[in-house]
C-alpha positions as CSV (number, residue, x, y, z in Angstrom):
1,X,-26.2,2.3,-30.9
2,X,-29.3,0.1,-30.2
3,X,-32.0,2.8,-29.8
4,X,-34.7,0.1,-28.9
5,X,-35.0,1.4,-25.0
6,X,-35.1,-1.4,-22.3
7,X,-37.6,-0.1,-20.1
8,X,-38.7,-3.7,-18.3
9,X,-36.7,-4.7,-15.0
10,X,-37.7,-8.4,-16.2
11,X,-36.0,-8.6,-19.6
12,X,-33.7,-11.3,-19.4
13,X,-30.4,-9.0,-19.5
14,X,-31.3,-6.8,-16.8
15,X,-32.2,-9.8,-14.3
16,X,-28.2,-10.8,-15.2
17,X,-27.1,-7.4,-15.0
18,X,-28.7,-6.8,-11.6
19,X,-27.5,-9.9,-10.4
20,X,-23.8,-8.6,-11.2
21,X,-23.3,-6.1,-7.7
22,X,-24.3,-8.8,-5.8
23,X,-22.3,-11.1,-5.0
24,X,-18.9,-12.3,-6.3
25,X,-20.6,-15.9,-7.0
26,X,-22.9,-14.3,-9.5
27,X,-20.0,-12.2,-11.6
28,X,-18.3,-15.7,-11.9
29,X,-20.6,-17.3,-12.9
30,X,-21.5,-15.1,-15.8
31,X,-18.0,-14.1,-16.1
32,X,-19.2,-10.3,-15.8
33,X,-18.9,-6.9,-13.9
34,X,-20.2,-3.4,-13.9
35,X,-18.1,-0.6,-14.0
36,X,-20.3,2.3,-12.9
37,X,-20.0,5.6,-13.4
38,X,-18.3,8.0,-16.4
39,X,-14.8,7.5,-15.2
40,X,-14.8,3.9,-14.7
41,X,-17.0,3.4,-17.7
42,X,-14.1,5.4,-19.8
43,X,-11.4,3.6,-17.9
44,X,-13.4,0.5,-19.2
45,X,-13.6,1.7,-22.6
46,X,-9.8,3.1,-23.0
47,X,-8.2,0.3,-21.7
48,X,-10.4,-2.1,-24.2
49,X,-12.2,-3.7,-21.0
50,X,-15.9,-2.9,-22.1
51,X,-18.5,-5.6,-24.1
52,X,-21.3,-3.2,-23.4
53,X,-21.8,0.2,-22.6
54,X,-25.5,0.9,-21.4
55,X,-26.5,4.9,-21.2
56,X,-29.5,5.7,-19.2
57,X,-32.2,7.5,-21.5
58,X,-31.2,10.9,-20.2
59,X,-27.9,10.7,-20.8
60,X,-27.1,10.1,-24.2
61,X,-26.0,13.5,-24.7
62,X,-24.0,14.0,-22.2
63,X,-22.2,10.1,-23.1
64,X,-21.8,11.0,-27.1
65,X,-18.0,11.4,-27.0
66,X,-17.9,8.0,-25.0
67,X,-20.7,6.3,-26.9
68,X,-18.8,7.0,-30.2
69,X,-15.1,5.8,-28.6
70,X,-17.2,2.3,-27.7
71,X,-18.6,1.8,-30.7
72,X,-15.6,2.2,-32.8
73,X,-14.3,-0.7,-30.9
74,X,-17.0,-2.6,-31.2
75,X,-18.7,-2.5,-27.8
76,X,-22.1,-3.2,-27.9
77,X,-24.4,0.1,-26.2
78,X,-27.9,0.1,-25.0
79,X,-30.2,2.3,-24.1
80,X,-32.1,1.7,-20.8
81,X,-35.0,3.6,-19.5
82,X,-34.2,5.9,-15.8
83,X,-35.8,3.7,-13.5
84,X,-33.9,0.6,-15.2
85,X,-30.8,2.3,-15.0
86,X,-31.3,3.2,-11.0
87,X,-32.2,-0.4,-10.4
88,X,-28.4,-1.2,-11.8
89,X,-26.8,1.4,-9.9
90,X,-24.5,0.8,-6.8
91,X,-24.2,4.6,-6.7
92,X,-26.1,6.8,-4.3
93,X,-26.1,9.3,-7.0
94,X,-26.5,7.5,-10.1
95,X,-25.1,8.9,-13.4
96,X,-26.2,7.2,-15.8
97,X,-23.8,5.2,-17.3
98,X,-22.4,1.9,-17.1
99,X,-19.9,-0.5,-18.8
100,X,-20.3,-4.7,-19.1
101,X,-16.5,-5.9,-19.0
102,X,-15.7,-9.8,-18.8
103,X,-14.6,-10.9,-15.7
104,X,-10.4,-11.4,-15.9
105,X,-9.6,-15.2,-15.7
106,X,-6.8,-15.9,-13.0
107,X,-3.7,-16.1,-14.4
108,X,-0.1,-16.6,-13.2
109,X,1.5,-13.7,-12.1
110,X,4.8,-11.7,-13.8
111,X,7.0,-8.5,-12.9
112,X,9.3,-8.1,-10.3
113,X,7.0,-6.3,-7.8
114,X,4.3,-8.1,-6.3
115,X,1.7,-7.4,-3.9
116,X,0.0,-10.1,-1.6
117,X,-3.6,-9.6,0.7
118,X,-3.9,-11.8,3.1
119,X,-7.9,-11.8,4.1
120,X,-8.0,-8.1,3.6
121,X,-11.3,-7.8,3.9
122,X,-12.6,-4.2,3.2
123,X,-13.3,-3.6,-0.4
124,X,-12.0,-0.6,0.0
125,X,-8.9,-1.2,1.4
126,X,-8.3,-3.8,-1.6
127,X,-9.5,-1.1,-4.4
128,X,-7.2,1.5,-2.6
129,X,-3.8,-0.9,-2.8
130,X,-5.2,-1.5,-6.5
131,X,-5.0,1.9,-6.8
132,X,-1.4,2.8,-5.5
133,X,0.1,0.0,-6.9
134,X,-1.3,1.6,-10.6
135,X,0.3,4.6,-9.5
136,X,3.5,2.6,-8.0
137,X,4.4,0.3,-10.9
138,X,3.6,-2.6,-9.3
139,X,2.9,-5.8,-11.4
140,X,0.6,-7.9,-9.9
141,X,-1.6,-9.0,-7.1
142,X,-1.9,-12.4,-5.4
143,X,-4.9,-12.9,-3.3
144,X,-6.5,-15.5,-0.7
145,X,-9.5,-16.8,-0.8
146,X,-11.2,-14.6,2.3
147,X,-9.9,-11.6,0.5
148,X,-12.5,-9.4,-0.7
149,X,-13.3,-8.9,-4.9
150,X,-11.7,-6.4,-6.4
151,X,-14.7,-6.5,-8.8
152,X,-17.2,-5.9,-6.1
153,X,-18.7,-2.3,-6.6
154,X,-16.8,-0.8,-3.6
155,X,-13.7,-2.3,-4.5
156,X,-13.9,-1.2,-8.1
157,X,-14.8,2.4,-7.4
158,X,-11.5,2.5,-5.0
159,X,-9.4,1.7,-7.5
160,X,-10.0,4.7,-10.2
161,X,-9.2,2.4,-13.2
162,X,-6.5,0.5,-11.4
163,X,-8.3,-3.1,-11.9
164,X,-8.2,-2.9,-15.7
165,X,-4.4,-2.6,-15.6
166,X,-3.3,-4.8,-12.5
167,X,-3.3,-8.5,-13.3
168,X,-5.1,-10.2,-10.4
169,X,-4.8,-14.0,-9.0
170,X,-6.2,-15.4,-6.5
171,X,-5.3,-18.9,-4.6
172,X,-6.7,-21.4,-2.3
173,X,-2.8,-21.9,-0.8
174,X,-1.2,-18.5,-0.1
175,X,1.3,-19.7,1.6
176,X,2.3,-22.5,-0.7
177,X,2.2,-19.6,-3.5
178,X,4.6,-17.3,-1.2
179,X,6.9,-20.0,-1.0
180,X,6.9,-20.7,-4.7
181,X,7.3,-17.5,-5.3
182,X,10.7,-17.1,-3.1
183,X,11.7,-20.2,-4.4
184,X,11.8,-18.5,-7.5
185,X,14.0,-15.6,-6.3
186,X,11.2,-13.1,-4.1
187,X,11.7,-11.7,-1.7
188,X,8.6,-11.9,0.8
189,X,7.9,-9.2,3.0
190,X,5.6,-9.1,6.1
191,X,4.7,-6.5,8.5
192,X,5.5,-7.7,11.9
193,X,5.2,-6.1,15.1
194,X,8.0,-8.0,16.8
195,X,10.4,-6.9,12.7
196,X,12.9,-5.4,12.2
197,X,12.7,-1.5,12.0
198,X,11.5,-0.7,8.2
199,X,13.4,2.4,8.0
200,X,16.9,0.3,8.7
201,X,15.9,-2.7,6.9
202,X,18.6,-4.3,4.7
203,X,18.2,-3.5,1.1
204,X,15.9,-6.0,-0.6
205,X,16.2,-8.2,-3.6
206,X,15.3,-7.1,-7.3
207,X,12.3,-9.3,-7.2
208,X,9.9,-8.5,-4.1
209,X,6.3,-9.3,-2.7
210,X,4.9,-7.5,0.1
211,X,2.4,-9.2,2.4
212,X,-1.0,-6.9,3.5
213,X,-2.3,-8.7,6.3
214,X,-5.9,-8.9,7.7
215,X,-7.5,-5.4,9.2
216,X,-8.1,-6.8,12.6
217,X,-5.9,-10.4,13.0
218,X,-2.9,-9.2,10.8
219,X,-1.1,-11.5,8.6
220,X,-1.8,-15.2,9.4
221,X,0.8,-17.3,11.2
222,X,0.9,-19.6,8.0
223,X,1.4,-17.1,6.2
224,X,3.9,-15.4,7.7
225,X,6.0,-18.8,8.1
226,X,7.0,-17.6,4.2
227,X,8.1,-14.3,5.2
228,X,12.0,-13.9,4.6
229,X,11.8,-10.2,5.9
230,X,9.7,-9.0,8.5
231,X,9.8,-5.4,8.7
232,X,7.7,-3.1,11.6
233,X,6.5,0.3,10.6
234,X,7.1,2.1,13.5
235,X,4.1,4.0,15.4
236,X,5.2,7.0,17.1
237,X,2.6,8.6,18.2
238,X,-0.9,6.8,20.1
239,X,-2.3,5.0,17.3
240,X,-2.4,0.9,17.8
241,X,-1.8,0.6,14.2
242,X,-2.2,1.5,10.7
243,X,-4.8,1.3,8.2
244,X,-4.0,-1.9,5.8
245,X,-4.5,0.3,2.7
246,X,-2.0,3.2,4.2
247,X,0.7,0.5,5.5
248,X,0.5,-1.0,1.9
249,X,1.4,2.4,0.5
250,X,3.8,3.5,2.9
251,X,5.8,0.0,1.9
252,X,5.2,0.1,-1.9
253,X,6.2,3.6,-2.4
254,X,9.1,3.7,0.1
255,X,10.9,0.6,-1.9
256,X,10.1,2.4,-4.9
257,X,12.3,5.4,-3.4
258,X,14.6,2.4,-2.9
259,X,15.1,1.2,-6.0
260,X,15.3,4.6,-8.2
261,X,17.4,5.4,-5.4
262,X,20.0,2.8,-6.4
263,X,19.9,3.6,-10.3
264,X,17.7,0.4,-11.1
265,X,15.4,2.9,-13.1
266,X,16.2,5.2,-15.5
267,X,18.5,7.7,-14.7
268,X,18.7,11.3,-15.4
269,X,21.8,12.7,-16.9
270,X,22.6,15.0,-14.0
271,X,21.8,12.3,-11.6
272,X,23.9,10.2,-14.0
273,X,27.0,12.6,-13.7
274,X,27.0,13.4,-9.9
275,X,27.0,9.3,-9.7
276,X,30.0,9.1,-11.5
277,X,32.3,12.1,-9.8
C-alpha cells in the first residue's frame, strides 16, 4: 500500500480521476472508469477488473480484507485524504472506496444469447438489463451509438457487478450488425405493438438477440426492418406500456423458461426420466 496520502485536488491523478464520472468522452480517452463503492470495488477486484484501488483515509480499516485481496494481484492502492475522496464520489453517501479498472475495448460478440439497445437512454435502464442478463446467462450486449455507457456512474451502479462479466460492443450501424448477425443464424427479436402475441409465439431458434428499443420512440424503424420476430407483450391492464428495463427481463427470462423447458440445458435425472416414459 502506498501510505503517502494524496490530500491535493490538483495532483495530476486526481484531475484524471475526476474527470472519469464525467463524461463517456473522458473514460475513453484515458481508457478508465470508477467503480464506486465496497461492492463494486470488490466486484472490480474479484473479477480481476481493478488497476487501482484508492481507500479514503478513514477507511482503511474497514477496506483491510479488500486492500489485501488487491494487492495480492497486484493492483496498485492509494491513500487519499476525505475531502479528496468526496470530490471523486458519484455517491450521495460516499464510502470511501473506489476501484480504477481499464475501460473494456469493443470486441466482437459470442454466445448464443444476445441482447441489443437501441438508443436506450437511461443509464439505469441499461445497468438494470446488464444486470438481468448476469443473472440470465446472457452472452453479450450490442449497443448504438445514442445508447447510454454502461460505464457512466448510474449505469454502473445498476448493474451490481454485471459490467465486469458481460462483454459489451457498441456500433455505429445497428442495423447492418442485426442483419449480420441473422445472417449468421440469429434470430432477431423486436417488441412490436402491431406482433404477434409473445405468449403464443413460435418457438425460437438456438441462437437469439432480443431488440430493447428507445424509452419514449421504441425501437427504430431501421432497426426493426432486421427483426425476423416481432413479438407484443400484452398490456392488460391501463398502463401505455412497459418500462424498457422490465420488458427486457420479462423477454430474457421467459425464453430462458423456454429453452430449459425444451431440455437444451442440463437436465435433472427425474426431469430426465418423466421425459422418457
Amino acid at each position: 500500500m502506498n501510505e503517502d496520502i494524496i490530500t491535493s485536488l490538483q495532483n495530476p491523478q486526481v484531475k484524471i480521476w475526476r474527470s472519469l464520472n464525467k463524461s463517456r468522452a473522458e473514460r475513453l480517452q484515458h481508457g478508465l472508469f470508477l467503480a464506486e463503492g465496497e461492492h463494486m470495488a470488490q466486484e472490480a477486484v474479484k473479477e480481476k477488473k481493478a488497476r487501482v484501488l484508492l481507500l479514503a483515509e478513514g477507511a482503511r480499516a474497514s477496506c483491510a480484507a479488500l486492500a489485501k485481496e488487491a494487492s495480492a494481484q497486484g493492483v496498485s492502492i492509494q491513500v487519499l485524504s476525505r475531502h479528496v475522496m468526496e470530490a471523486l464520489s458519484d455517491a450521495k453517501t460516499p464510502q470511501g472506496v473506489i476501484a480504477v479498472c481499464p475501460y473494456p475495448a469493443d470486441r466482437p460478440l459470442s454466445g448464443s444469447r444476445l441482447i441489443a439497445l437501441d438508443g436506450v437512454q437511461d443509464p439505469g435502464n441499461v445497468g438494470t438489463l446488464i444486470r438481468t442478463m448476469d443473472a440470465a446467462g446472457y452472452d453479450g450486449l450490442l449497443m448504438d451509438e445514442k445508447t447510454a455507457d454502461p460505464y457512466a456512474p448510474k449505469a454502473l451502479r445498476a448493474t451490481m457487478g454485471g459490467a465486469f462479466r458481460i462483454p459489451c460492443m457498441r456500433c455505429s450501424d445497428l442495423p447492418g450488425q442485426l442483419r449480420q448477425l441473422a445472417q449468421n443464424g440469429y434470430e432477431i427479436i423486436a417488441g412490436d405493438l402491431h406482433g404477434e402475441d409473445f405468449y403464443r409465439r413460435r418457438p425460437a431458434k438456438n441462437k437469439l438477440c432480443i431488440v430493447i428499443g428507445n424509452e419514449g420512440q421504441g425501437i427504430s424503424p431501421a432497426v426493426m426492418r432486421e427483426a425476423t420476430l416481432r413479438l407484443k407483450i400484452p398490456i392488460v391492464g391501463k398502463a401505455e406500456s412497459l418500462n424498457a428495463a422490465v420488458a427486457g427481463a420479462i423477454m430474457m427470462y421467459d425464453f430462458l423458461r423456454e429453452e430449459l423447458g425444451h431440455g437444451s440445458a442440463i437436465t435433472s435425472p427425474s426431469s430426465a426420466e418423466s421425459s422418457m416414459a
